[in-house]
PAKOLVO-388009 format. One record per residue: residue number from 1; y negated, x negated, z of N, C-alpha, C in turn. Coordinates in steps of 0.05 Angstrom, whole numbers. Layout:
N
    n      ny      nx      nz     cay     cax     caz      cy      cx      cz
  NUM       Y       X       Z       Y       X       Z       Y       X       Z
...
! end
This chain:
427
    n      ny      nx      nz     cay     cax     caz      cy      cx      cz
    1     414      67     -31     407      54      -6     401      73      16
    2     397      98      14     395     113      28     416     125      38
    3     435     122      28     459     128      46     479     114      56
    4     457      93      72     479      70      87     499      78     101
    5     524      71     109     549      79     128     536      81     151
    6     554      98     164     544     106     194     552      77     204
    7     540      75     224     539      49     242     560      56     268
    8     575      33     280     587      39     300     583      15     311
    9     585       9     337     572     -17     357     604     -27     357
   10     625      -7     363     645     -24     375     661     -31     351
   11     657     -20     332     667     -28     298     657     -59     298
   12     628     -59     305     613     -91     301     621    -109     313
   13     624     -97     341     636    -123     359     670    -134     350
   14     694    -103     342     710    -108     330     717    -128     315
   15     695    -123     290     693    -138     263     696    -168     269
   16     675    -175     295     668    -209     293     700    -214     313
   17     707    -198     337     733    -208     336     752    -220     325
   18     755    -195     310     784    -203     287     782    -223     268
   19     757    -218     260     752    -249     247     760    -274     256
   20     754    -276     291     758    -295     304     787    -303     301
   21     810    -290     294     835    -291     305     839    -308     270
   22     827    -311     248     830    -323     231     808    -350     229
   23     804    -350     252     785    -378     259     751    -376     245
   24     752    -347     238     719    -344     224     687    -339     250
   25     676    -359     249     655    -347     277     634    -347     264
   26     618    -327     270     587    -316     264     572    -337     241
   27     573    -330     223     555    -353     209     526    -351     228
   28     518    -326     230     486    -329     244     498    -322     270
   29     490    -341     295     494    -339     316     483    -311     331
   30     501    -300     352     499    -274     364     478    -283     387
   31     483    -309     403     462    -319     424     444    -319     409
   32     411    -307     424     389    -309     409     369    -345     414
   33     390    -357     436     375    -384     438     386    -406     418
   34     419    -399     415     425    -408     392     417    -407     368
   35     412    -391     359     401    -377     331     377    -389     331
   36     362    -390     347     332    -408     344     336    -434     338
   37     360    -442     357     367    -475     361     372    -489     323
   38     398    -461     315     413    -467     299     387    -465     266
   39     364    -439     271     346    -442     247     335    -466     239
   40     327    -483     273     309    -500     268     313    -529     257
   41     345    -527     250     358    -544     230     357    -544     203
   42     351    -509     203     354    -509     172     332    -508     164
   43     303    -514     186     273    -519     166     254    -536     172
   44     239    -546     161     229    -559     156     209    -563     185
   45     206    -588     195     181    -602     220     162    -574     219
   46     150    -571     191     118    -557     191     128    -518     189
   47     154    -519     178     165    -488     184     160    -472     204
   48     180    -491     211     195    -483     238     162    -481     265
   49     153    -501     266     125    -495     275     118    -477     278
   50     101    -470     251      88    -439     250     106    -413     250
   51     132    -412     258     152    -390     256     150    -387     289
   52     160    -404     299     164    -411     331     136    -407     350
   53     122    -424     343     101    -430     353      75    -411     365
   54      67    -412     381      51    -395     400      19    -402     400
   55       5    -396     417     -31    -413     427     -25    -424     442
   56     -38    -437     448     -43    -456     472     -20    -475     473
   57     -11    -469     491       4    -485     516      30    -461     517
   58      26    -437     508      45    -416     500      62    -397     527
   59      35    -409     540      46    -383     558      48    -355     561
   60      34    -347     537      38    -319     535      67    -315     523
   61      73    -329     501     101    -336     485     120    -326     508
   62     115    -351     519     141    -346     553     146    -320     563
   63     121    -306     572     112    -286     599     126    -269     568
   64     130    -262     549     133    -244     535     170    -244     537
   65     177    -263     544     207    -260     549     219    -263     584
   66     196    -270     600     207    -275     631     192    -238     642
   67     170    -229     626     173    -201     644     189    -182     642
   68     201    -192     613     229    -170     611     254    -176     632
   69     248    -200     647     268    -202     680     268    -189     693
   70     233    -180     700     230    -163     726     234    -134     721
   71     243    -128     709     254     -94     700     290    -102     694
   72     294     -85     713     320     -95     717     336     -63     709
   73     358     -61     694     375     -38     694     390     -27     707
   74     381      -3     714     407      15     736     425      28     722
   75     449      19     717     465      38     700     479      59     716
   76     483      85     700     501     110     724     526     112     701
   77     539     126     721     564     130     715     583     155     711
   78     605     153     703     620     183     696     601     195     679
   79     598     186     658     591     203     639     595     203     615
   80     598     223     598     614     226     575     602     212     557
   81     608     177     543     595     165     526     610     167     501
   82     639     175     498     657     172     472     635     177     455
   83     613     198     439     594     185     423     566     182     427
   84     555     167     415     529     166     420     510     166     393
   85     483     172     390     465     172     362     446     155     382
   86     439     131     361     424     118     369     388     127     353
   87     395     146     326     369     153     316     351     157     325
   88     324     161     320     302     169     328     285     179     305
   89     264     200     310     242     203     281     222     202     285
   90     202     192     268     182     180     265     169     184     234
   91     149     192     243     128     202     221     149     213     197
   92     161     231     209     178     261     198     199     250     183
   93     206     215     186     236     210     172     253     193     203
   94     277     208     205     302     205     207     312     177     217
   95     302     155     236     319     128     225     347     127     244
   96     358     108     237     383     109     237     383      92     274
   97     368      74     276     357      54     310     329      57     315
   98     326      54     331     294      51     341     273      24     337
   99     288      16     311     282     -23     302     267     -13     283
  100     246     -34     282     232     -40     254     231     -67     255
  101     224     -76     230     222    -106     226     199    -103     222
  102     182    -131     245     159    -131     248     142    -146     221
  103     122    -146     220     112    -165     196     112    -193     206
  104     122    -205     180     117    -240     190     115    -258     162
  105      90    -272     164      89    -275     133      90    -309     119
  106      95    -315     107      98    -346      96     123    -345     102
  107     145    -326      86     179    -318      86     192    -341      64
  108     183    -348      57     191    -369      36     189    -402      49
  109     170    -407      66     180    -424      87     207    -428     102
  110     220    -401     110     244    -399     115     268    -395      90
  111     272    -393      67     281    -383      48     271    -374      26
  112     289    -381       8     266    -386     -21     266    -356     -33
  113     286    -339     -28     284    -313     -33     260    -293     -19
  114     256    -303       9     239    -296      25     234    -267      24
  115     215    -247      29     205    -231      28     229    -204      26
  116     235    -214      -7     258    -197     -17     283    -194      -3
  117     292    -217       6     325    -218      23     307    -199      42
  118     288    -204      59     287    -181      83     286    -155      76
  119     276    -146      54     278    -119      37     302    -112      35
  120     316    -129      26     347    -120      11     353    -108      44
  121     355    -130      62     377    -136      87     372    -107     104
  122     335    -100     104     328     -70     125     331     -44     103
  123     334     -47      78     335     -24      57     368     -16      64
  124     381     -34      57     418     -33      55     413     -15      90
  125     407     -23     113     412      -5     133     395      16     145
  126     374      22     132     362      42     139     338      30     154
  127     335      19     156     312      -2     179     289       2     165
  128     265       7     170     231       4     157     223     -25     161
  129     217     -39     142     208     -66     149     171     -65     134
  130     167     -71     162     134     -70     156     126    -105     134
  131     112     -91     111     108    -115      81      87    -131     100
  132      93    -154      98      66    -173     113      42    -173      87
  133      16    -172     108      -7    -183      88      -4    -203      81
  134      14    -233      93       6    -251      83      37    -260      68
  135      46    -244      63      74    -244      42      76    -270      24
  136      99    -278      21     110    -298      -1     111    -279     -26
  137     121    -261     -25     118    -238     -50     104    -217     -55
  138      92    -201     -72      75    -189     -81      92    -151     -67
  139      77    -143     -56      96    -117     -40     115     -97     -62
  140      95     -98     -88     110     -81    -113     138     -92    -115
  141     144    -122    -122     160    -138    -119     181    -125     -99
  142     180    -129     -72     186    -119     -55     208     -98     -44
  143     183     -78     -57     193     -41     -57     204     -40     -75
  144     209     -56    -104     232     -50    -123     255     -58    -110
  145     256     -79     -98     292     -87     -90     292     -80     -69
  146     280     -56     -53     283     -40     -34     298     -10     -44
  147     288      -6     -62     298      23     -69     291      42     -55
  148     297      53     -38     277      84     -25     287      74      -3
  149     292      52      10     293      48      33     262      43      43
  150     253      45      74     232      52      80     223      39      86
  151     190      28      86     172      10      81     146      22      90
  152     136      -2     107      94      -1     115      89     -27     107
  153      65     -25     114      57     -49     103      25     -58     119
  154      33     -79     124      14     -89     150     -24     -97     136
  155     -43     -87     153     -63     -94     128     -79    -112     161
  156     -90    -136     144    -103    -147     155    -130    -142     136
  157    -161    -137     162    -174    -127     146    -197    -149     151
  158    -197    -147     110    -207    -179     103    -242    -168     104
  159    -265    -184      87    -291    -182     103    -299    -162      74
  160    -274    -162      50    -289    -139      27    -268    -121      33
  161    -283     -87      39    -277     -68      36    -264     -57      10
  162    -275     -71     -13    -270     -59     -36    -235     -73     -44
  163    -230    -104     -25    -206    -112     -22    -178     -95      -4
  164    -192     -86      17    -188     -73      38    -168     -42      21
  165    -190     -38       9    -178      -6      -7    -154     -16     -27
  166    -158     -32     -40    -144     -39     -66    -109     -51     -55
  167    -111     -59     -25     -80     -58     -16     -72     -35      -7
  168     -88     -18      -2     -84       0       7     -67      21     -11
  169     -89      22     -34     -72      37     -59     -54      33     -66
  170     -49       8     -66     -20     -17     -81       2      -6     -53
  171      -9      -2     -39      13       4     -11      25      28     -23
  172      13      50     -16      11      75     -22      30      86     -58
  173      25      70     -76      36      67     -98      67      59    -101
  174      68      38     -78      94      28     -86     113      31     -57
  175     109      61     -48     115      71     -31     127      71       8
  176     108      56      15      98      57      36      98      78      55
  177      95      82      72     102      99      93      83     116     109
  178      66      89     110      46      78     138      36      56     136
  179      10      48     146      -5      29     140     -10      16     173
  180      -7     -10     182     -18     -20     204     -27     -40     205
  181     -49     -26     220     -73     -56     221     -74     -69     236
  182     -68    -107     240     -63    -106     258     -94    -128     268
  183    -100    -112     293    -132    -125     299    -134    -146     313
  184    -104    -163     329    -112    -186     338    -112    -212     338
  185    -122    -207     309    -119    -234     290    -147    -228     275
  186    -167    -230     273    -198    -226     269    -204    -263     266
  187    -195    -284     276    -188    -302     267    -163    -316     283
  188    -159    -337     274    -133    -355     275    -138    -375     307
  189    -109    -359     325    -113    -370     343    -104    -404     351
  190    -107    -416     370    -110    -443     373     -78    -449     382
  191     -67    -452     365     -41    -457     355     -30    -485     356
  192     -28    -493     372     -26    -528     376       5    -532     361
  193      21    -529     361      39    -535     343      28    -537     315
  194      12    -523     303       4    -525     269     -26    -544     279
  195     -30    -550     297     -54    -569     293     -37    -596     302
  196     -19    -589     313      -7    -629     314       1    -634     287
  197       5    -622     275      16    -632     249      -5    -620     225
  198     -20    -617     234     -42    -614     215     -40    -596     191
  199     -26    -574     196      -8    -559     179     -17    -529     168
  200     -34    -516     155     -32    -490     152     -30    -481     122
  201      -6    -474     119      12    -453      92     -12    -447      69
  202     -26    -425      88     -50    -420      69     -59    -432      48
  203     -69    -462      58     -78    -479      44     -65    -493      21
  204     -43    -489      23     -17    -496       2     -18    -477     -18
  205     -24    -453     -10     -14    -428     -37      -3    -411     -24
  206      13    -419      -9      39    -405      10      25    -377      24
  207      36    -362      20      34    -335      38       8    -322      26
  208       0    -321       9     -26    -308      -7     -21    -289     -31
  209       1    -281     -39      16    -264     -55       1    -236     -60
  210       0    -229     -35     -12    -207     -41     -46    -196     -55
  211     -54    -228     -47     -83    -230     -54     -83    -234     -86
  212     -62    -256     -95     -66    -265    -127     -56    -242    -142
  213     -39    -221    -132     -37    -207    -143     -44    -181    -141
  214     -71    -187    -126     -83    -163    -133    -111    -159    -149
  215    -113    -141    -167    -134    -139    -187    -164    -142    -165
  216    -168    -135    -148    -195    -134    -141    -206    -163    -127
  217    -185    -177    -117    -189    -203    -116    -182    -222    -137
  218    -178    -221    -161    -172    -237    -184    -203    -234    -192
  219    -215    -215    -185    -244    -210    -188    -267    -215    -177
  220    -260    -223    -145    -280    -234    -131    -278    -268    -125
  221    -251    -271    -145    -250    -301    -145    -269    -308    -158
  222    -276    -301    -182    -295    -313    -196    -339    -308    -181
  223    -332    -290    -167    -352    -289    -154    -367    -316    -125
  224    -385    -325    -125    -392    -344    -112    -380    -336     -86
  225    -379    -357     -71    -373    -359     -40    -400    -360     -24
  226    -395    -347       7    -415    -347      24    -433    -371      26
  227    -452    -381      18    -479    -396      32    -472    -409      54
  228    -464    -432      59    -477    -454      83    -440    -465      94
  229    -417    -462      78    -391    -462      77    -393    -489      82
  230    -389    -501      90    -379    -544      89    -359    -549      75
  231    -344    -549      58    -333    -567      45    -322    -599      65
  232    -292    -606      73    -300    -632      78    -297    -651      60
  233    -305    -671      58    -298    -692      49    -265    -702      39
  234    -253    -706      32    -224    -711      29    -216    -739       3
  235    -199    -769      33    -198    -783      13    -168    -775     -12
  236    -173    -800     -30    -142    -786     -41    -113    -805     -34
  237    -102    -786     -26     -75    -803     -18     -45    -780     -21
  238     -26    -800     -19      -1    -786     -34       1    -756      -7
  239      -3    -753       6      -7    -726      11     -22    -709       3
  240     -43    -717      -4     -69    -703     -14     -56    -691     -49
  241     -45    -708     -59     -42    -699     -85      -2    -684     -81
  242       4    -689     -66      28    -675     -52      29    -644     -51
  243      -5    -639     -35     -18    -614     -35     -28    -600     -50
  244     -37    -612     -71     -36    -601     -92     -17    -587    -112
  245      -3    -610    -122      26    -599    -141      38    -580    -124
  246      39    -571    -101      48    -548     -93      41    -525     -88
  247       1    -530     -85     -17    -518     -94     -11    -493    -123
  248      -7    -513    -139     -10    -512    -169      24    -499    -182
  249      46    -513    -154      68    -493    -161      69    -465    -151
  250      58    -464    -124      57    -435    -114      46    -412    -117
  251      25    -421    -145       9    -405    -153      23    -384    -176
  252      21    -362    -182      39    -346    -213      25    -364    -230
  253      44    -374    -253      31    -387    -272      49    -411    -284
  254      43    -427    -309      51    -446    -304      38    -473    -294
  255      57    -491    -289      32    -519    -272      21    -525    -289
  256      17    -528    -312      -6    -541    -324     -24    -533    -329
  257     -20    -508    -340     -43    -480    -342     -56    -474    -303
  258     -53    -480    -290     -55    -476    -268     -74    -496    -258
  259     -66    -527    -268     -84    -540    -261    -106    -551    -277
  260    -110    -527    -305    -128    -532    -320    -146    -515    -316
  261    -135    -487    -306    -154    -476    -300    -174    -476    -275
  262    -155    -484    -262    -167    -490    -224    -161    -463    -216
  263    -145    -441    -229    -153    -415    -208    -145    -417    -182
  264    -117    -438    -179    -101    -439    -149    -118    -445    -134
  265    -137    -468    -136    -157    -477    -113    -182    -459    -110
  266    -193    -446    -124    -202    -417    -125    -194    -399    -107
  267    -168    -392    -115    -161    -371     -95    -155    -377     -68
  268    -157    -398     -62    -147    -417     -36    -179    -409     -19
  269    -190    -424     -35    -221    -419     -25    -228    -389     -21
  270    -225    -381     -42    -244    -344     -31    -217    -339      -6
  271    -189    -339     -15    -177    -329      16    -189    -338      47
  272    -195    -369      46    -207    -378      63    -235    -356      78
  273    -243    -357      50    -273    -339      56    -265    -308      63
  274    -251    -299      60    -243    -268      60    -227    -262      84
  275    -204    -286      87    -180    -279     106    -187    -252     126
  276    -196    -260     145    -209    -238     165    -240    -225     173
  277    -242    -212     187    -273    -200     187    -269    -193     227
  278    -283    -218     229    -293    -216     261    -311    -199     268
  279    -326    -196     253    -343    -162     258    -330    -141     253
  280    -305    -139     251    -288    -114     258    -292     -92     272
  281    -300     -75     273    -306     -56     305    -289     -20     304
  282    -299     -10     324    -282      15     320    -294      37     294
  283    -327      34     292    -336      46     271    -330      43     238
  284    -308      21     240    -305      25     218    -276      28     200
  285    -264      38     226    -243      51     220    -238      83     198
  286    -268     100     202    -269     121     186    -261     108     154
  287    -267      85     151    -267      76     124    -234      86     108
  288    -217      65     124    -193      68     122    -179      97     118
  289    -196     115     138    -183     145     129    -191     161     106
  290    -218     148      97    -222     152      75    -204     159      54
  291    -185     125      53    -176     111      41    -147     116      30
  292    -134     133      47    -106     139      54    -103     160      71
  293     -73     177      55     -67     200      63     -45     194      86
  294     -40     168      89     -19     156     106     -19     155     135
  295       2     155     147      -6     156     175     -16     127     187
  296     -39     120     207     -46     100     205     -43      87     235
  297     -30      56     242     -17      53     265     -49      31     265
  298     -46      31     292     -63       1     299     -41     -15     325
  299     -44     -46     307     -21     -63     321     -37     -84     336
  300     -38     -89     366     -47    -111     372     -58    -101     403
  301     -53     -62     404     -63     -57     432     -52     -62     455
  302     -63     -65     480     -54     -83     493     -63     -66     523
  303     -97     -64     521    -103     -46     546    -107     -16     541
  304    -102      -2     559    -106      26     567    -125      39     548
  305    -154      36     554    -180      36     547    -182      41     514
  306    -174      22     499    -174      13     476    -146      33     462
  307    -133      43     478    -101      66     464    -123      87     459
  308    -131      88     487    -147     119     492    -169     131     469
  309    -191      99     463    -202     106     444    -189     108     410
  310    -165     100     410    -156      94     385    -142     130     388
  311    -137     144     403    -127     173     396    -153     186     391
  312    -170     173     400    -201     192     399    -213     188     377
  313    -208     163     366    -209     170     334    -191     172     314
  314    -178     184     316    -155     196     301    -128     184     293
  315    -123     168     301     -99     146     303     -76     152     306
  316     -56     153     286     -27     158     286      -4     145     304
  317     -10     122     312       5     108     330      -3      87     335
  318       4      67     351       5      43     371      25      24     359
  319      14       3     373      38     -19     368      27     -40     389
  320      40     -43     416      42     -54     437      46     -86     422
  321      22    -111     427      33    -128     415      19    -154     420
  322      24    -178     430       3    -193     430      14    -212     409
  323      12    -206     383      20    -221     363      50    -240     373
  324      61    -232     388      90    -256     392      79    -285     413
  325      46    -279     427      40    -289     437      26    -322     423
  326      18    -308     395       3    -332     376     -26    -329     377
  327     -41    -307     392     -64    -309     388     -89    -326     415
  328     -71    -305     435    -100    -310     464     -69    -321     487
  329     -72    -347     487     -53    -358     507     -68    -345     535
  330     -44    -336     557     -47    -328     576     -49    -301     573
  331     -46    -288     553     -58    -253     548     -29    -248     562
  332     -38    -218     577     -19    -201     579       5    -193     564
  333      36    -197     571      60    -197     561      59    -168     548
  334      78    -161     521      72    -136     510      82    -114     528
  335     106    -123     536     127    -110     555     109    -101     582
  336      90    -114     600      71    -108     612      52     -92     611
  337      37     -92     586      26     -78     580      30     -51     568
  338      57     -43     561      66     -22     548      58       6     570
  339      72       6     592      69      33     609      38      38     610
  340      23      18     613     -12      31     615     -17      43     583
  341       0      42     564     -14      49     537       4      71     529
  342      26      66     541      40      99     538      38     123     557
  343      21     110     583       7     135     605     -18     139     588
  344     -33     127     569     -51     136     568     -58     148     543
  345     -35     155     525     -34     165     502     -20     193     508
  346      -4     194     531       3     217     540      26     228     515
  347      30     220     509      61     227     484      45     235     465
  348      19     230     458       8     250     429      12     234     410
  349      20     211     404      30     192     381      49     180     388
  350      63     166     365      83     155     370      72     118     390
  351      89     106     404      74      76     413     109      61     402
  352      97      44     389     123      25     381     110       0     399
  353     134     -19     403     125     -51     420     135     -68     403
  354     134     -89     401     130    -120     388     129    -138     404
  355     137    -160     401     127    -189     422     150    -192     442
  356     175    -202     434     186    -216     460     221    -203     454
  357     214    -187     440     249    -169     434     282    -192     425
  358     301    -190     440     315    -210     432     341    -206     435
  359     345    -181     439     376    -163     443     370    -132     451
  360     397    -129     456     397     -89     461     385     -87     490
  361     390    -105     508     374     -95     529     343     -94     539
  362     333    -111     523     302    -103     510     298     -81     506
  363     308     -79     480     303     -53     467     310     -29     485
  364     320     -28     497     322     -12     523     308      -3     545
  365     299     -28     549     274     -33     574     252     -23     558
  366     243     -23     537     229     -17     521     221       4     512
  367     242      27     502     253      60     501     243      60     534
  368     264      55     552     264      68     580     231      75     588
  369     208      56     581     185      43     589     166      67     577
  370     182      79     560     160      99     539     158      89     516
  371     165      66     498     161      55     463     181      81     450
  372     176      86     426     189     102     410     209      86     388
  373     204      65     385     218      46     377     203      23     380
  374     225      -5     372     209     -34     384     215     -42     346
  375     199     -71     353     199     -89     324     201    -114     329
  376     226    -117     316     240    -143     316     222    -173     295
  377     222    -193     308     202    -208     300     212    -234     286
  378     214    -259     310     226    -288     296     249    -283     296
  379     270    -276     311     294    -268     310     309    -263     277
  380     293    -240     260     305    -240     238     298    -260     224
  381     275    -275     219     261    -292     210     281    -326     212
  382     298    -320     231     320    -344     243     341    -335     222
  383     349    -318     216     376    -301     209     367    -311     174
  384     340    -302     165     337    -312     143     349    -350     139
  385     331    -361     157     332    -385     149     366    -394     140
  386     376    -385     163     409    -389     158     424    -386     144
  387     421    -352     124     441    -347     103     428    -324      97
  388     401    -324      91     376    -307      66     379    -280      73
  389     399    -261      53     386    -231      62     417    -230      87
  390     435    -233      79     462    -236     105     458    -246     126
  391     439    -263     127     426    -274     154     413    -256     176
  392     391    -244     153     380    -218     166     386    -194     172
  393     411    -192     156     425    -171     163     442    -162     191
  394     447    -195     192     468    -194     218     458    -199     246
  395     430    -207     238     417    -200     269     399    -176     269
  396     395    -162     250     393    -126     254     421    -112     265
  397     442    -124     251     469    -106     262     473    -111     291
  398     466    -145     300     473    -153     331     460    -144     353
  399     428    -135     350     408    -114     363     412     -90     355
  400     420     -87     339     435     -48     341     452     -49     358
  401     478     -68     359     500     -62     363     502     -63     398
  402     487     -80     402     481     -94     431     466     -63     449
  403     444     -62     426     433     -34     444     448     -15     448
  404     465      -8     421     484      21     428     501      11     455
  405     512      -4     453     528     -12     470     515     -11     506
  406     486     -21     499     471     -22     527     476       6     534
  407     460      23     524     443      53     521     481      70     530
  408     509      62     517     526      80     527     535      71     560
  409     531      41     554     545      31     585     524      47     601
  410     497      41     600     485      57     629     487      90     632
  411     500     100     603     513     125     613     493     150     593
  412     477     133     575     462     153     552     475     159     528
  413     472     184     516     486     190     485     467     182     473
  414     439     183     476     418     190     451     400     175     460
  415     376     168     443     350     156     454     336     171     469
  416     337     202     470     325     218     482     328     216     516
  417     361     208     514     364     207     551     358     180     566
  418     345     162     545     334     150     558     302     153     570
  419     301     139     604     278     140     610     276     119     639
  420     242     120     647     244     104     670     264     104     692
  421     271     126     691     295     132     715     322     101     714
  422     325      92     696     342      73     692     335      50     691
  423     308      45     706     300      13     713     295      20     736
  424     292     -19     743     284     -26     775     259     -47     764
  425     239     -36     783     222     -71     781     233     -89     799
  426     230    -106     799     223    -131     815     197    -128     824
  427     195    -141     854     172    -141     862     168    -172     868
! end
């Protein structure tokens, strides 16, 4: 897997041509509004929701794709593009684009392979796909049908440290890269799409993989829960026991042994109790370095202030990001916020962006802006739903192919020659 074919943009665009001339068109659509249009057929009312879906009223969602308007491209000309390298390097390996696949977790909502098809789809091309904390599959799982293709793995940091370390190791073991935390999710923001439908995965089984299968929480399941917790009330009705048997399927195990033992509703509960730690702060980041010899990113920065202190305590990189615009409706667009966090890191780490990416001219505006590479989000997550790991493959090839293509038309060989010089704002 490590020696994927060289990539060519106009081979790609080629490819879907000629196809055309035998009446074959894109199984996963190349329009990125299509591709949304066309996933949201293939999943389910409560899926598609939490895949799509934003805070509030989702205006941050929006502003994360209308400020990439007001940066407009100046392309120049006469200049020698016959080839171009679109690579870049990053924490001392080589990639082939400036893409990562961002974390996004409850992958089995979209496809029953989940997790793994995205492994196969960023391993086969060189791509790092960051392992979600809240994964359909267990990361070991994972990094086997990855092969030495390259892998992080996103840690959300739950309220036990001693949990905290034990993904860490499991990261680190089943070879991982880099670890990122991402901090702006401390709790679950007000998501009106999963509250009209009264809907959250969690509570099903769904997306907790990493937790059941890990030894130090198979251990604090059996340990009591926090003091003064409410419990509600719940009558019984054919959804109620709906939630269950899926409960009881989603769990490793078999269903009967599953529902004799109760561990599924167990682990449902301590995740509840554990998920995040709102007392989060900067002091307790020394922990984590403790913890790992890995380079360590923090995902979720947004202001100046907060970059500045994250190099002051020792911090490997950035990740420009307002969760895809699911946490603080109205927050600042990532794309907005990027230039204040890459003036103020001054090039001493790498800054990757997130939140709003949806073709090569993004990814562009993005490079040009100061990001060292961007991370592609619902977009692949669409590609799954459609046709599993080929799905996702072909909207990694269509944002490669789109960017090379951007990056030669305005007249660059390399990622290096890109820079601000090749935008305009809008005022």
């Amino acid at each position: 897997m490590s020696n994927q074919p060289a990539f060519s943009a106009l081979d790609r665009q080629r490819e879907i041509y000629l196809r055309g001339v035998s009446g074959i068109k894109p199984v996963v659509p190349v329009n990125p509004d299509l591709l949304e249009q066309k996933a949201r057929n293939h999943m389910t009312e409560a899926a598609f929701a939490y895949i799509a879906g934003g805070a509030g009223i989702e205006r941050t969602a929006a502003e994360n794709r209308t400020e990439f308007d007001r940066h407009r491209i100046v392309p120049r000309m006469l200049r020698d593009v016959s080839k171009a390298d679109t690579s870049v390097e990053l924490f001392g390996r080589r990639l082939p684009a400036p893409i990562l696949l961002s974390p996004i977790g409850v992958l089995d909502m979209a496809h029953r392979e989940a997790d793994r098809a995205v492994g196969k789809a960023a391993a086969e091309l060189g791509i790092p796909y960051i392992f979600s904390n809240q994964a359909s599959v267990p990361m070991e799982e994972v990094a086997r049908a990855m092969g030495d293709g390259p892998r992080w793995f996103q840690l959300y940091w739950s309220k036990s440290n001693d949990l905290v370390a034990s993904f860490v190791r499991r990261a680190e073991a089943c070879g991982c890269e880099a670890i990122v935390v991402t901090l702006d999710t401390t709790m679950l923001g007000w998501r009106i799409r999963d509250l009209d439908l009264a809907y959250l995965p969690f509570l099903r089984g769904k997306g907790i993989a990493q937790y059941v299968s890990d030894p130090v929480f198979q251990r604090l399941m059996d340990q009591p829960d926090e003091q003064g917790q409410v419990q509600p009330k719940r009558r019984l009705t054919p959804e109620l026991i709906g939630s269950v048997i899926q409960l009881m399927r989603n769990y490793p195990g078999g269903f009967f042994e599953n529902l004799r033992s109760g561990r599924p509703l167990k682990a449902v509960r301590k995740f509840i109790n554990l998920y995040t730690n709102p007392a989060l702060q900067w002091s307790d980041l020394p922990f984590l370095r403790e913890h790992t010899r890995l380079p360590i990113l923090l995902k979720g920065i947004l202001h100046p202030d907060d970059a500045r202190r994250a190099l002051d305590s020792g911090i490997n990189g950035l990740i420009v990001s307002n969760h895809g615009g699911r946490q603080v409706d109205g927050a600042v667009s990532a794309i907005g916020a990027l230039p204040g966090v890459v003036a103020a890191v001054g090039g001493k780490i790498p800054v990757i962006m997130d939140s709003g990416i949806r073709g090569g001219a993004d990814i562009f505006k993005a490079l040009a802006l100061g990001a060292t590479a961007v991370g592609i989000g619902r977009p692949y997550v669409y590609g799954l739903a459609l046709a599993g790991e080929k799905g996702v493959r072909e909207v990694i090839l269509n944002h490669w192919a789109d960017f090379e293509l951007t990056m030669r038309l305005c007249g660059c060989r390399s990622v290096g020659e890109i820079d601000a010089g090749y935008l305009m704002l809008d005022t």
